[in-house]
N, C-alpha and C positions, 0 to 999 in steps of 0.2 A: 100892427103897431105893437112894440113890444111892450109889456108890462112890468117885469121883471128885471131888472138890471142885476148881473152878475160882473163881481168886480175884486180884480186881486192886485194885489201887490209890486208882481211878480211869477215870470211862468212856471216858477216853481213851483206854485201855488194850484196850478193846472190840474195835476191829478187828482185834487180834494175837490177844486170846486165844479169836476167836468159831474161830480156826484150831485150837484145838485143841477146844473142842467139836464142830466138824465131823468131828474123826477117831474122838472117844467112839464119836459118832453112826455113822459107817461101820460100827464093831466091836459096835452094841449096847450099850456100855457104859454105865451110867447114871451122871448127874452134876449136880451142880447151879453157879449161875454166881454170884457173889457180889462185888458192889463194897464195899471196907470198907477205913478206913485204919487202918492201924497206931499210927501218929499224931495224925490228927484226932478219932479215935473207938475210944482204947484200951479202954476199958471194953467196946465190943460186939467189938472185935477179940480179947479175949483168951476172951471169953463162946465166941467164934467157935470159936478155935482150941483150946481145952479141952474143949470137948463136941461136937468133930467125928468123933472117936472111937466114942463114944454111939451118933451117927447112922447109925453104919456106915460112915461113908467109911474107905478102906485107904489113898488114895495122894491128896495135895494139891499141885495146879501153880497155885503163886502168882506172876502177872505183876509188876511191878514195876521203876519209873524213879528217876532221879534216887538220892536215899540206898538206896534198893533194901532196907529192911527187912521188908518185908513177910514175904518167903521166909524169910530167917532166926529171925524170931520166930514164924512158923507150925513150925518146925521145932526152935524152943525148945521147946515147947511137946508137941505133936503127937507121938506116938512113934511113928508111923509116916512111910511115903517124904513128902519133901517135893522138887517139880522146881520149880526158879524159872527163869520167863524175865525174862532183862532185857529191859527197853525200851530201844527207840531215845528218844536224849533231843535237844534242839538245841544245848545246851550244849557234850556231849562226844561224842553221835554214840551213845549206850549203854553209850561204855566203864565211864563212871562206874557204872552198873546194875550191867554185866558182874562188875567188882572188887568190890562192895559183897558180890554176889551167892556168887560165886566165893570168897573170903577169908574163909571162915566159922571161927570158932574149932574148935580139936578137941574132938572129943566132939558136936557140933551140926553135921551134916553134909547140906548142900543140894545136891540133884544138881543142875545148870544147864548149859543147853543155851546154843545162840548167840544173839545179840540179836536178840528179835523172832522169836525156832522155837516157838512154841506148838504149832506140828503137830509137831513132834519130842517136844515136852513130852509127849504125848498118846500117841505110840506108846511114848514110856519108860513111861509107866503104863499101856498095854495091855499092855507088854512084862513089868512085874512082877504085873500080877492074873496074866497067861495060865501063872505059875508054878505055881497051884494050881485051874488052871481050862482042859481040854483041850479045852474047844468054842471056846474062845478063843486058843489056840495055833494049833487048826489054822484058825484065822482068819488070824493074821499069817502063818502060811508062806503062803496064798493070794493074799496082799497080798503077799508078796515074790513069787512067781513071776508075778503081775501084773505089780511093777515091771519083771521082768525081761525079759518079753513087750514091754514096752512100748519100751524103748533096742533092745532086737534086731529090732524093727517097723523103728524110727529108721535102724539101722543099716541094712538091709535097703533103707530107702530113698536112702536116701546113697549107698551101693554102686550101684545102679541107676541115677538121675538125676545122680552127680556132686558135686561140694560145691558149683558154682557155683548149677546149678538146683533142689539142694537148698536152698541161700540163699533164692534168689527168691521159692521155694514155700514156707517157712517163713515169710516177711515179709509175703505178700501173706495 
């Protein structure tokens, strides 16, 4: 059963949020991928977000450009976490997503990450399942001591080669 509901807009939207399926996928998490407008297609969008609950989803990361409604009417809705990521748009560059996103009335509260962080989206909903889920906690602490391993690798070689042929060997 999936847990996770990933949700955009639009499949343009695709390549930002296949980012955060890919992190589900690292941690095991199950999810499912859903294109659906708020907008164009209220009737399956509210069908959507009403009986997502039902399904068992806990946590929904809804993508989202431009008026950037998505997230917040998933989160009218939905009584459980909602992460919206804004899109980059060409208009405003995402800011407009980010505000749409971000400016949610009180009582309706969308966590939102930076424009275009679907992998961020995806660890903030690892981060609240692994609240009641300790195979899954000691998941992300291994994924943090990983990151950590990895910049002190970095470091390690900086220190050694220099910053110049550090450069070189990073470029090439």
């Amino acid at each position: 059963m999936s847990k996770v509901g990933i949700v955009m807009g639009s499949d343009s939207d695709l390549g930002v949020m296949s980012k955060a399926a890919d992190i589900l996928e690292r941690f095991g998490v199950d999810y499912e991928m859903t294109i659906i407008s708020a907008h164009r297609e209220p009737d399956t969008f509210f069908s959507y977000a009403k009986n997502a609950e039902k399904k068992g989803l806990k946590v929904i990361i809804a993508g989202a450009g431009m008026a950037a409604h998505l997230p917040g009417m998933c989160a009218a809705i939905f009584p459980l976490p909602v992460i919206g990521v804004p899109m980059h748009t060409t208009s405003l560059g995402g800011r407009d997503s980010l505000y749409s996103i971000v400016q949610m009335p009180s009582g309706i509260p969308v966590a939102t990450v930076a424009i275009g962080g679907a992998a961020n989206a995806a660890l903030l909903a690892v981060k609240m399942l692994a609240i009641s889920d300790a195979d899954l906690l000691a998941k992300l602490k291994t994924y943090q001591e990983e990151m950590k391993e990895k910049v002190e690798k970095k470091d390690e070689k900086l220190q050694e080669l220099g910053y110049r042929e550090y450069l070189a060997n990073k470029e090439n």
